[in-house]
C-alpha positions as CSV (number, residue, x, y, z in Angstrom):
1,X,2.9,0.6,-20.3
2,X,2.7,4.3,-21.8
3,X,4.1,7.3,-20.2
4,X,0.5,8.8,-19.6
5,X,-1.1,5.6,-18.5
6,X,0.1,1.9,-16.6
7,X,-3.0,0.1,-18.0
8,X,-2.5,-3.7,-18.4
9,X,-4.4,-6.7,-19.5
10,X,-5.0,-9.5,-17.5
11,X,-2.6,-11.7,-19.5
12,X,0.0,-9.1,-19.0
13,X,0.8,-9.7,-15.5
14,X,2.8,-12.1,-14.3
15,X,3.4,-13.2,-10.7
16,X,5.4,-10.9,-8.3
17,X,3.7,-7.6,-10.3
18,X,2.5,-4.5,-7.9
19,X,-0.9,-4.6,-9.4
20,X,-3.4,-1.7,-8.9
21,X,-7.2,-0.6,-10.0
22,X,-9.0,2.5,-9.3
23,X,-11.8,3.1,-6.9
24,X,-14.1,5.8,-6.5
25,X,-14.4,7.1,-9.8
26,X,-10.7,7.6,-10.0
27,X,-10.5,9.1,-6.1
28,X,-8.4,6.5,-4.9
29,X,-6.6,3.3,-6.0
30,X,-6.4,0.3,-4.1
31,X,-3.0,-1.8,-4.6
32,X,-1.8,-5.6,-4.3
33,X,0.4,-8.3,-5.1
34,X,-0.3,-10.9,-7.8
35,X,0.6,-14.1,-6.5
36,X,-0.8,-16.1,-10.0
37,X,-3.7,-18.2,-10.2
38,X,-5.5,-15.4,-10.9
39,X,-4.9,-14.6,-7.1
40,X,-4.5,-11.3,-5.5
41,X,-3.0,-10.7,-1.6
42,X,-3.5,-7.4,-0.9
43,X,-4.1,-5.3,2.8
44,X,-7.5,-3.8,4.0
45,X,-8.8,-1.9,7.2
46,X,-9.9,-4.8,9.2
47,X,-13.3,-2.8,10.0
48,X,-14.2,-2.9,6.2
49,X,-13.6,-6.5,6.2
50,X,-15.9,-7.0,9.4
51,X,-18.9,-4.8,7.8
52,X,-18.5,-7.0,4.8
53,X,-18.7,-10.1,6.9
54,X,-21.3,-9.2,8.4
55,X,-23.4,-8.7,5.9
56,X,-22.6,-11.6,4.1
57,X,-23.4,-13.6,6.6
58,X,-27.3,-11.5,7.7
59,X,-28.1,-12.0,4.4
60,X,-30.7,-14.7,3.2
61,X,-30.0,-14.3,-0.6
62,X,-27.8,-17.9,-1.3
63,X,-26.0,-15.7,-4.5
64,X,-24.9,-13.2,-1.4
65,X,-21.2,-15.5,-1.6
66,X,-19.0,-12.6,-3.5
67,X,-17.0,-14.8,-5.0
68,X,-18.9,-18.6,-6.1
69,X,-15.6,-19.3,-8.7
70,X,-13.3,-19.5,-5.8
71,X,-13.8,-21.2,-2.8
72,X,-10.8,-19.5,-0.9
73,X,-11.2,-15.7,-2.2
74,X,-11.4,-13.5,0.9
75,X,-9.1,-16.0,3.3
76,X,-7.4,-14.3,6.1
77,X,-6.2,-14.7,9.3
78,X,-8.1,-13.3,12.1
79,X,-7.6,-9.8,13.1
80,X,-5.9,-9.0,10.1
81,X,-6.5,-6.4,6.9
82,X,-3.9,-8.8,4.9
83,X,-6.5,-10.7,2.5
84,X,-6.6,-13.4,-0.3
85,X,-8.8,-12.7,-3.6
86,X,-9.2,-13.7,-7.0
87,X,-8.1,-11.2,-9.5
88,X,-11.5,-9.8,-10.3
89,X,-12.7,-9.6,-6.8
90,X,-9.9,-7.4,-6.6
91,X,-10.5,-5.2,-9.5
92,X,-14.5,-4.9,-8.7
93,X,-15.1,-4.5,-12.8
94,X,-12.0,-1.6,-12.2
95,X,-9.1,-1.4,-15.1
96,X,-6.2,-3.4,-14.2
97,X,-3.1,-1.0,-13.8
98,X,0.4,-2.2,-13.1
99,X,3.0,-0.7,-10.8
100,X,6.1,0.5,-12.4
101,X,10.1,0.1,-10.1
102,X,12.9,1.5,-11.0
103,X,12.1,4.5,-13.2
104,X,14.3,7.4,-13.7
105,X,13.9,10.7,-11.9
106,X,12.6,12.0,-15.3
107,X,9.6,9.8,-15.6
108,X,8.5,9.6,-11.9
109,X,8.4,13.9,-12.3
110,X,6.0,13.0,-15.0
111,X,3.4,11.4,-13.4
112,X,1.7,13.6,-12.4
113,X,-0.3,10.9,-10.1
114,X,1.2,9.3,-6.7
115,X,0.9,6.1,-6.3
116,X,1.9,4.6,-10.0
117,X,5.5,4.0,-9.8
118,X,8.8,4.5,-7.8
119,X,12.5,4.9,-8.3
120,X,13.0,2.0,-6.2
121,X,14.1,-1.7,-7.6
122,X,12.0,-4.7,-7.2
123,X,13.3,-8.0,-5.7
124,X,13.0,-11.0,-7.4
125,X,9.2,-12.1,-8.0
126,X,10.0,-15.2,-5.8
127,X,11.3,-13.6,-2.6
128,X,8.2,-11.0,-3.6
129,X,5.4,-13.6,-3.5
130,X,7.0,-15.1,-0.2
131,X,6.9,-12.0,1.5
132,X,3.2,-11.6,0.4
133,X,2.4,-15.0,1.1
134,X,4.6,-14.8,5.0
135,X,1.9,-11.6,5.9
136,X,-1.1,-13.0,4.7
137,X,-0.4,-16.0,7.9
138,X,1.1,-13.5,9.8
139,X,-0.7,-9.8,9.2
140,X,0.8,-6.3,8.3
141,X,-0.2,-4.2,11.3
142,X,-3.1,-2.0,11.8
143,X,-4.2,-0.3,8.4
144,X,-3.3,3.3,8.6
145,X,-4.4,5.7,5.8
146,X,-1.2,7.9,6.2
147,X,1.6,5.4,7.4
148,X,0.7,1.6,6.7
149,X,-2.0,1.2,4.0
150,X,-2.4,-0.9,0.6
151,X,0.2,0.5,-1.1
152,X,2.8,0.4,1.7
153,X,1.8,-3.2,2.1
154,X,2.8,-3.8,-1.7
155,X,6.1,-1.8,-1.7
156,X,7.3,-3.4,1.2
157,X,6.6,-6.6,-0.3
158,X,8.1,-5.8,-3.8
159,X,11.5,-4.1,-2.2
160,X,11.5,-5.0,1.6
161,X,12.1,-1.4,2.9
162,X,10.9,-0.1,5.5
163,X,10.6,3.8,6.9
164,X,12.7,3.9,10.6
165,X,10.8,7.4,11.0
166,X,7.7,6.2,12.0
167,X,6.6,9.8,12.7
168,X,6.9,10.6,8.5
169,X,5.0,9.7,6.3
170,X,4.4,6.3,4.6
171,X,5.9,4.9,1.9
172,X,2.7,5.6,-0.3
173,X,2.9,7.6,-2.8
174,X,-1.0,8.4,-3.0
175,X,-0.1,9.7,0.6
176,X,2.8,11.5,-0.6
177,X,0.3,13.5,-3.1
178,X,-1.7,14.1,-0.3
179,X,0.4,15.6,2.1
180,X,2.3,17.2,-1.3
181,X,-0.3,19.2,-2.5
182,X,-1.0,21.7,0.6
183,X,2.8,21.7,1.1
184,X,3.2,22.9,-3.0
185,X,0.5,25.5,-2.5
186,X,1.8,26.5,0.6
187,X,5.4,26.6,-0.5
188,X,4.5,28.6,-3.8
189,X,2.2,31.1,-2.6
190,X,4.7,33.7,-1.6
191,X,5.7,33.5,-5.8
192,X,2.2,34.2,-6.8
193,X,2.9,38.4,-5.5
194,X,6.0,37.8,-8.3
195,X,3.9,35.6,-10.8
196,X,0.8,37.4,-11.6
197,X,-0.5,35.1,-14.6
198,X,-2.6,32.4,-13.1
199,X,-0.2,30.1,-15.7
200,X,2.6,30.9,-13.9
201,X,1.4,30.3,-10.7
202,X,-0.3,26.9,-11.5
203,X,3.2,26.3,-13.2
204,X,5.2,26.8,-9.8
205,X,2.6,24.6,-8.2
206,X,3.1,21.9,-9.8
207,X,6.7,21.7,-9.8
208,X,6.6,22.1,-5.9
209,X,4.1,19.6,-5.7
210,X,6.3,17.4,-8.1
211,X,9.4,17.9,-5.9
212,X,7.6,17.3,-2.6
213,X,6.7,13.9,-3.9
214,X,9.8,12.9,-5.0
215,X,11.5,13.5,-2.0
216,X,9.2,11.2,-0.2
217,X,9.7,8.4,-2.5
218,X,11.0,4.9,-1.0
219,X,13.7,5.2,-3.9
220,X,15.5,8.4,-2.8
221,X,14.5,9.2,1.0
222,X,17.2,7.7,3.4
223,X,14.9,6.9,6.2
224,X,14.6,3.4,5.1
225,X,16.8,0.5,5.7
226,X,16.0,-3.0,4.1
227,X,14.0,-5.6,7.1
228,X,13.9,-9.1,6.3
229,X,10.0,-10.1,6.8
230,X,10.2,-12.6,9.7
231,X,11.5,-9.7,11.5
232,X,8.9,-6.9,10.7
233,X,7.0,-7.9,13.6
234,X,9.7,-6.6,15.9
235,X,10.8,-3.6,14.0
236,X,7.7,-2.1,14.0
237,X,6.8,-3.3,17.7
238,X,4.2,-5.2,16.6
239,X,3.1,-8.0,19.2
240,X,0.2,-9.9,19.6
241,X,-2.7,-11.1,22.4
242,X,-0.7,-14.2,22.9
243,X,2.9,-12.4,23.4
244,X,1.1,-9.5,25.7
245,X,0.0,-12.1,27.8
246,X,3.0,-13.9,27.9
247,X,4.4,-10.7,28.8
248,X,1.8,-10.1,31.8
249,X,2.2,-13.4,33.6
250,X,6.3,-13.1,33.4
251,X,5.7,-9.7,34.8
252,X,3.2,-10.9,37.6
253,X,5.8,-13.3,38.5
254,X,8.8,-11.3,38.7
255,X,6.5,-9.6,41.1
256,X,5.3,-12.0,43.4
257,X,8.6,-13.3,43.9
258,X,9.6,-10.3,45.1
């Protein structure tokens, strides 16, 4: 991978990789795990899924199946964004772009792009593609833009950590550039009455806007603490239907016995 550019070939890859392709004509990029077998898990908003579904399914056109080369691409549970797909249901005809772990300060200040590496390390590609494998049964949450999205899902999976501030922001670094860019103007306008060439303004920008970035990354911040994956489900409170009710009939009797 270049310093400018994480583009990969397909027979580049290898299992355990934090794999990404571009959406939107470049406006976003959408992340996952490669699990091998030209297999991709990888976390969605659920409602996306649904519209998807459902038009799969109203559809009378017998080609309508999105994927006819594999019989299991687009498994997942129900109620859950966490979803199985072959490699080029994934990329959608996209480039195939891989995520870079443990980079040096240096190089993460050079891309100038969130959401392309991180200054964390990666655990071994087997614990990896268990953790992957553990949240496609057992779902990741709701999908959040800001605080639990597709590139959350993959870091957490690739390193384990997890943000204990769950009033920050995400481990994403496309959300990072997001929320980093306002901050940079924001932070650098008071230079501008000091800087009146439009290059030295645009200059001061970018290095707040660089700075802001890296002090959200999983690899530095120290709002993160390492959660083995059979317990995310209780440190981020999830629970589901079957627990709540559980929880509702202990509480009715604790009542009546009163």
């Amino acid at each position: 991978m270049g310093l400018l550019s994480n583009k990969v070939e397909k027979h580049q890859i290898k299992p355990g990789d934090h794999i990404y392709t571009y959406r939107a004509v470049f406006t976003y990029s959408h992340h996952g795990i490669f699990v091998g077998g030209s297999k991709v898990v990888h976390f969605r908003p659920e409602r996306n899924l649904k519209s998807i579904a459902e038009a799969s399914s109203n559809s009378d056109d017998p080609t309508s199946n999105p994927c006819p080369t594999f019989p299991d691409c687009g498994f997942r549970q129900p109620n859950s964004g966490v979803v199985l797909s072959c490699l080029d249901c994934f990329l959608r005809n996209g480039s195939l772009y891989c995520f870079e772990y443990e980079v040096s300060p240096s190089i993460f200040l050079t891309k100038i792009r969130g959401g392309t590496c991180t200054t964390a390390s990666s655990d071994p590609p087997e614990t990896v593609i268990n953790r992957a494998m553990y949240l496609l049964q057992n779902g990741f949450g709701n999908y959040d833009v800001f605080h639990n999205n597709c590139e959350d899902f993959a870091l957490y999976c690739k390193t384990g950590l997890l943000i204990v501030d769950k009033q920050g922001v995400g481990r994403s670094g496309q959300a990072s550039s997001i929320i980093g860019a306002p901050l940079a103007a924001m932070l650098s306008s008071p230079l501008k009455l000091l800087m009146p060439s439009p290059v030295g303004v645009a200059t001061v920008t970018a290095g707040m806007y660089c700075m802001s970035r890296y002090a959200t990354d999983i690899g530095v911040r120290s709002d993160v603490i390492k959660v083995a994956v059979e317990d995310l489900a209780v440190n981020l409170g999830w629970t589901c239907p079957e627990d709540e009710l559980a929880d509702q009939e202990t509480s009715d009797r604790q009542i009546t016995d009163r």
